[in-house]
N, C-alpha and C positions, 0 to 999 in steps of 0.2 A: 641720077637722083638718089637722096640716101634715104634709110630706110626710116620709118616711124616706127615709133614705138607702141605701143599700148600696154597697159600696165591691166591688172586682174578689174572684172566686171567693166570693161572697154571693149573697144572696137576702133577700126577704120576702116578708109575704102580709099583704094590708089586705082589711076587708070594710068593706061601706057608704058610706063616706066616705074622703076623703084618698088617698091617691095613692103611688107607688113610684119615686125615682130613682137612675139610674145615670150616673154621668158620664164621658166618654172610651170608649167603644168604638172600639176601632181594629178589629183583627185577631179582638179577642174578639166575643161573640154575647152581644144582651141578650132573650133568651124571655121573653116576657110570655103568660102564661095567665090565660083569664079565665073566671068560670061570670057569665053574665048572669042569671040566675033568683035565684041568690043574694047577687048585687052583691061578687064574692070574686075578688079579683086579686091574683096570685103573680108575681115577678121575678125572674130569676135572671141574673146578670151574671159569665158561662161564660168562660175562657180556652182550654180546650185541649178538643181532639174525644171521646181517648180514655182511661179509666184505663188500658184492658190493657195499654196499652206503658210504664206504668210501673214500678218492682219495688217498688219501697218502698211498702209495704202501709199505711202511718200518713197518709196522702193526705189532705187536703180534699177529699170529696166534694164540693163545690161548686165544685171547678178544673173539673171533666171534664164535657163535654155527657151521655156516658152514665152517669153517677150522679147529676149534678146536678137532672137535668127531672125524674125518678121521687121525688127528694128533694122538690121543688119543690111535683109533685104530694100526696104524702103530707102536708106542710105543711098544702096547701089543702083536702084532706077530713079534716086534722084540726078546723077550722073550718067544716064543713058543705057544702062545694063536693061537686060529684056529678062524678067523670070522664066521665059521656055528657052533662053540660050544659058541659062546658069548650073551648074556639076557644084560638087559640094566632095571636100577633103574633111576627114577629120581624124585630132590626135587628142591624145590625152585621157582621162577615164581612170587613172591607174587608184590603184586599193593599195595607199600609201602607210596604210598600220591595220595589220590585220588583228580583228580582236574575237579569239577561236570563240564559235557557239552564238555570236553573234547573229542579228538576220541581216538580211539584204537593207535592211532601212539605216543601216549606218555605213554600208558601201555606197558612199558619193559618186565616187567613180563608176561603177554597173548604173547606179541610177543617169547618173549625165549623161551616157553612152547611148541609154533605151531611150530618154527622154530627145536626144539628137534626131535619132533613129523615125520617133513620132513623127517630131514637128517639122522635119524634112519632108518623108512623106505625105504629109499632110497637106503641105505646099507643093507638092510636086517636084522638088527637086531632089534629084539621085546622086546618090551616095557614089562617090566613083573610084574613091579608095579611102583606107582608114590605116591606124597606125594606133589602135588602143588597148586599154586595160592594162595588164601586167601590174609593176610595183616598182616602178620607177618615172621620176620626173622628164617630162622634153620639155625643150625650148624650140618654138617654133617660127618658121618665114616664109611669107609665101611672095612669089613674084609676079607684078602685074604682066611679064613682059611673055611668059608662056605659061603661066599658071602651075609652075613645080611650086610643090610645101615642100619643103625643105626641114627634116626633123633631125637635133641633135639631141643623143641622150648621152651620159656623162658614161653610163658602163656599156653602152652598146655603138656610141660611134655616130654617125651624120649619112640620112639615106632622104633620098629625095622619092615622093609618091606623087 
């Protein structure tokens, strides 16, 4: 099976076979959730932390960490996944222009990271490796077929978590 795509504030979900990519994560977070008992793998390639500082109510649920992962999940037990068989990978998070003196509220990347971190927890699903922050873009893939993510960055090379 070949792979899907998704492109920034997207998602999918493949079972059995084939695989899930996103390309260019800078600052953005690419969540990868997987149920290993049912071979069912969801991706979601997140821009921004939160809806609520938005006003404009006609939103892509799939910009925001906190509507996107619960979306993501819903996706995957529309497909048979069980939220207490699902692990959770993530990459991305990186601090793409640093601007000295700056605060935390213009690192996208540490916010995406924290905000992952929440709404995982919060749902109950555990973090089972990561691959983030720093100051460099991945491209990411995960495989429905044994749940490796597969991370390529341009100056560090291809390592699978």
């Amino acid at each position: 099976m070949a792979s899907v795509v998704i492109g920034i504030s997207d998602m999918n979900v493949v079972k059995g076979t084939g695989s899930i990519i996103t390309y260019a994560l800078g600052s953005c977070v690419g969540v990868a959730m997987y149920d290993s008992t049912k071979k069912i793998a969801g991706l979601a390639h997140i821009m921004m932390p939160s809806s609520k500082e938005i006003v404009d109510r006609n939103i892509n649920v799939m910009k925001y960490v906190d509507t996107a992962i619960p979306e993501l999940l819903k996706k995957m037990e529309r497909i048979g996944a069980s939220a207490l068989n699902i692990t959770a990978k993530v990459a991305g998070g990186a601090e793409m222009f640093s601007i000295a003196g700056a605060s935390n509220r213009f690192n996208i990347g540490e916010r995406n990271i924290e905000a992952v971190k929440i709404a995982l927890q919060h749902m109950r699903i555990r973090i089972v490796s990561h691959d983030v922050g720093a100051n460099y873009g991945r491209t990411v893939e995960l495989f429905a077929e044994n749940g490796i993510y597969r991370i390529k960055a341009i100056s560090k090379g291809t390592k699978d978590i």
